[in-house]
C-alpha positions as protocol buffer text, in pm:
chain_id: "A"
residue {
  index: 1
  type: UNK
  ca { x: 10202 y: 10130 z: 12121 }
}
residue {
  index: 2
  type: UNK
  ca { x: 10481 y: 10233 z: 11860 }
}
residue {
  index: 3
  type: UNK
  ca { x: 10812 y: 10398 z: 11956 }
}
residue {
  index: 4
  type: UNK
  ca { x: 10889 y: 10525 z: 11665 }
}
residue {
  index: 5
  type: UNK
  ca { x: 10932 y: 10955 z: 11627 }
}
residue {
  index: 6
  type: UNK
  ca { x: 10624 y: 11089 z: 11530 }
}
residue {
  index: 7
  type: UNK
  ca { x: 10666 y: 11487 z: 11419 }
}
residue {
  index: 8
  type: UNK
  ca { x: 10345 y: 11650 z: 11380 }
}
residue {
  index: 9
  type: UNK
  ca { x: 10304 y: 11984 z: 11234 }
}
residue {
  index: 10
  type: UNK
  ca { x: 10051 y: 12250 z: 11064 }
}
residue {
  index: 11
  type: UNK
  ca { x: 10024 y: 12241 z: 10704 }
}
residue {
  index: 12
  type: UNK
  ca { x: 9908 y: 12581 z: 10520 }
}
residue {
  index: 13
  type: UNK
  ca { x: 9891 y: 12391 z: 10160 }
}
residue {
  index: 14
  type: UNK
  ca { x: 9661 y: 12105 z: 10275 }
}
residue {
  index: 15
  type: UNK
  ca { x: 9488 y: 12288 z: 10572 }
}
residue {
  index: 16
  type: UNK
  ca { x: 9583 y: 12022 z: 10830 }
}
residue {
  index: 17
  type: UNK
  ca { x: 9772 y: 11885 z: 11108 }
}
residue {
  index: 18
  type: UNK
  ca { x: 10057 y: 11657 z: 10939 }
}
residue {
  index: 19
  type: UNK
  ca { x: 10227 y: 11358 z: 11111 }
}
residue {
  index: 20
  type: UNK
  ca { x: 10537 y: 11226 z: 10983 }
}
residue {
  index: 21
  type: UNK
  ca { x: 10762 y: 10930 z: 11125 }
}
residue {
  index: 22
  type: UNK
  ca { x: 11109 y: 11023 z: 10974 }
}
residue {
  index: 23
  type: UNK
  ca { x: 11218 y: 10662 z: 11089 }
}
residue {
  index: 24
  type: UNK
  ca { x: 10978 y: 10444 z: 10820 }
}
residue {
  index: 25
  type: UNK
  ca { x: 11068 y: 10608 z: 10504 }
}
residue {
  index: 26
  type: UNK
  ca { x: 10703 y: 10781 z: 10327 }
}
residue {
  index: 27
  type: UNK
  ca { x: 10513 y: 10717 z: 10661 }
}
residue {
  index: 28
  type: UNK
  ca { x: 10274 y: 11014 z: 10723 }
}
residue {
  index: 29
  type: UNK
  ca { x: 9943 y: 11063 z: 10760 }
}
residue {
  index: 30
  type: UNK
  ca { x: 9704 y: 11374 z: 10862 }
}
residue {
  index: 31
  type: UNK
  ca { x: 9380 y: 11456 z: 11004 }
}
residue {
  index: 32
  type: UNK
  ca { x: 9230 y: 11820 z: 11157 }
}
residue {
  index: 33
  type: UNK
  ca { x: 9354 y: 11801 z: 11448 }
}
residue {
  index: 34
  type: UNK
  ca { x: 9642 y: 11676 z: 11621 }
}
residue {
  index: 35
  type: UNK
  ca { x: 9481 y: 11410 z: 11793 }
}
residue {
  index: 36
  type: UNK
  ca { x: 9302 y: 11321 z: 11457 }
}
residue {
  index: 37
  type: UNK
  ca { x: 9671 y: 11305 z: 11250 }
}
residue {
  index: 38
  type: UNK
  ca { x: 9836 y: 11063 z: 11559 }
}
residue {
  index: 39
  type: UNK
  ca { x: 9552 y: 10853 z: 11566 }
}
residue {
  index: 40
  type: UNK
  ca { x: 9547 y: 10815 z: 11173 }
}
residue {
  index: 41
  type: UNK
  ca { x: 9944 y: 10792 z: 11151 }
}
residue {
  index: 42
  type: UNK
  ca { x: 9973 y: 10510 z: 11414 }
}
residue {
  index: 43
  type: UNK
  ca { x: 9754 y: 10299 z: 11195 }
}
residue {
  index: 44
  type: UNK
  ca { x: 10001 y: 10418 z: 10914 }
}
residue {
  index: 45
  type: UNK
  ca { x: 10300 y: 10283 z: 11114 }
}
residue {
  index: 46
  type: UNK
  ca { x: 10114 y: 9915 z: 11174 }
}
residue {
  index: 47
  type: UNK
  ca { x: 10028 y: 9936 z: 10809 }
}
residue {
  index: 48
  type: UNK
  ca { x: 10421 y: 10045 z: 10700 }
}
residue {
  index: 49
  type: UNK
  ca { x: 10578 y: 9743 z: 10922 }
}
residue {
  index: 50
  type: UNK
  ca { x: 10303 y: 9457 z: 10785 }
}
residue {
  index: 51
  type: UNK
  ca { x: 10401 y: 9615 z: 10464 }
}
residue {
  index: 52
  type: UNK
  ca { x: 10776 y: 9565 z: 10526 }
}
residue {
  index: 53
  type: UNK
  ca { x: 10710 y: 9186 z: 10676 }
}
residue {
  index: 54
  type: UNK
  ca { x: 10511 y: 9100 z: 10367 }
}
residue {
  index: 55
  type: UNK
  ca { x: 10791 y: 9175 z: 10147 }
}
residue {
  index: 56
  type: UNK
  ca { x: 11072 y: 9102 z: 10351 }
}
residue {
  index: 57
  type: UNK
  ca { x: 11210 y: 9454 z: 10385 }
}
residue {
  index: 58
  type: UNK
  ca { x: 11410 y: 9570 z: 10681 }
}
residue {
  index: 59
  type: UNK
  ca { x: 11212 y: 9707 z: 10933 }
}
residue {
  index: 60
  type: UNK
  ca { x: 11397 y: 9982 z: 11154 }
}
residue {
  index: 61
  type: UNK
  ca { x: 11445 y: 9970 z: 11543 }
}
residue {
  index: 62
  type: UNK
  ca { x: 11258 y: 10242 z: 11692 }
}
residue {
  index: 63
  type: UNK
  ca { x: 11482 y: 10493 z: 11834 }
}
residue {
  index: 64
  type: UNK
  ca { x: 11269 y: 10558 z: 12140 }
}
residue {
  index: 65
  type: UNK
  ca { x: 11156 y: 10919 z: 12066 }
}
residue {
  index: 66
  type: UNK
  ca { x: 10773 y: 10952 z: 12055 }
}
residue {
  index: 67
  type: UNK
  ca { x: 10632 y: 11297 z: 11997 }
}
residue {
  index: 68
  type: UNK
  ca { x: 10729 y: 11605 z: 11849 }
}
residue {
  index: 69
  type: UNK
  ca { x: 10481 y: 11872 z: 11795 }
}
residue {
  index: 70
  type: UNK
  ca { x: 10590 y: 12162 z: 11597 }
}
């Protein structure tokens, strides 16, 4: 499980729950529902971090928040 801050919120424009993780910079996802965005954005975190190893990038420490539903 990641322990990175995961903020997920109701979008008007795209009709759908957002989840963003301010932490890894462009790391977001969404889905319909709430569950649906944090299940889709956790893959989007794994995906971010490979990313990052692949290239060598720096890879931030989780702060220890988890979730923030607003």
């Amino acid at each position: 499980m990641n322990k990175y801050e995961i903020i997920i919120y109701w979008s008007d424009e795209d009709q759908a729950f957002v989840a963003e993780v301010p932490e890894l910079s462009g790391c977001m996802a969404h889905g319909p529902t709430q569950e649906a965005a944090l299940a889709q954005v956790n893959e989007a975190i794994q995906l971010w971090i490979d990313t990052a190893k692949e290239h060598g990038d720096p890879i931030p420490a989780p702060k220890g928040r988890r979730l923030i539903l607003a």
